[in-house]
C-alpha positions in Angstrom: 33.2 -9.7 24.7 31.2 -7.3 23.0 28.3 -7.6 20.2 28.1 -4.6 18.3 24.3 -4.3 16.4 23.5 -2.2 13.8 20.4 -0.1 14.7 18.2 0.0 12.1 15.8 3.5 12.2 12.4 3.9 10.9 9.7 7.4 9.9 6.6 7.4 11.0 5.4 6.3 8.2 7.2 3.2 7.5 5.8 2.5 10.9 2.5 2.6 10.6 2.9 1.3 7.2 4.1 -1.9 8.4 0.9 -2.3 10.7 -1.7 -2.3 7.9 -3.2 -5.1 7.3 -2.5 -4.2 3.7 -0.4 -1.8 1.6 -0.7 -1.5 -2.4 2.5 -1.4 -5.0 1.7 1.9 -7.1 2.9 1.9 -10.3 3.6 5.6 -11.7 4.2 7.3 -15.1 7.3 8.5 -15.9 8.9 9.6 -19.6 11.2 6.7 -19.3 10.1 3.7 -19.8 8.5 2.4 -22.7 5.1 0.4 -22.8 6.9 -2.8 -23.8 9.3 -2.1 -20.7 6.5 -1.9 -18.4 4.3 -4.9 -19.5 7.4 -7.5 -19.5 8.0 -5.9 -15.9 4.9 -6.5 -15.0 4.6 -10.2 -16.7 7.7 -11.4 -15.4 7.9 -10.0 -12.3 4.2 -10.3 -11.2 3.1 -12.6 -13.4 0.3 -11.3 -15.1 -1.1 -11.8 -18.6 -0.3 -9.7 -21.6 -3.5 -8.2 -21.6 -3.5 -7.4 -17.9 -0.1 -5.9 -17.9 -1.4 -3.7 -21.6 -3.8 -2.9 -19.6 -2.0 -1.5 -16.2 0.3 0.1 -18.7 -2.4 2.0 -20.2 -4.2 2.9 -17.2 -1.2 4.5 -15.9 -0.5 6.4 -19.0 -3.5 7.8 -18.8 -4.6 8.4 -14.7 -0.5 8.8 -13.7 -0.8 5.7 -11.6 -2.1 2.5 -10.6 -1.6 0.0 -7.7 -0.5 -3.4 -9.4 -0.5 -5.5 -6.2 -2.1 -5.3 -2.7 -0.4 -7.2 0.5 1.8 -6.6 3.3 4.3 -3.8 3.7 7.6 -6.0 3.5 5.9 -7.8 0.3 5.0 -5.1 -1.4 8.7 -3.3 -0.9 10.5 -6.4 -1.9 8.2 -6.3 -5.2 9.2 -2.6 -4.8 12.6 -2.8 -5.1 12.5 -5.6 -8.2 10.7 -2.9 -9.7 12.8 -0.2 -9.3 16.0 -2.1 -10.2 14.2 -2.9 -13.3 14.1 1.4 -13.7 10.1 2.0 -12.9 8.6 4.4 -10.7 7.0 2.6 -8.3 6.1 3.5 -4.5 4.2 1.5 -1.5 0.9 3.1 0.0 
């Protein structure tokens, strides 16, 4: 009897990524989504305040981008992914 695996492949990147002590959710500007998209993204799905999430939203308006949460790799890329299925541009650094 046989097991067959699935092999799973990572970039550099992802590597050393995943062996930071900590890695930051970047929010980025896009021509998208609207403000009040973006702050109930942010209040539902990280749970901050209005104000905080007006906030976020304006600062990336205005710089392009902003980190909205600090922690490890696979955190921050599950909050990734909620994000993105939510339509937002967001990366992990």
């Amino acid at each position: 009897m046989s097991v067959q695996t699935e092999q799973e492949t990572f970039t550099l990147d992802e590597i050393l990524a995943s062996v930071k002590t900590s890695n930051r959710l970047i929010l980025w500007n896009d021509e998208i989504n609207t403000f009040d998209h973006v702050i109930a993204c942010l209040m539902k799905h990280l749970q901050y305040t209005e104000l905080q999430a007006e906030q976020i939203a304006w600062r990336v308006h205005h710089d392009g981008k902003c980190a909205v949460l600090e922690g490890s790799f696979t955190e921050m890329e599950v909050y990734r992914k909620i994000l993105k299925s939510e339509g937002l541009t967001v990366s992990v650094e």
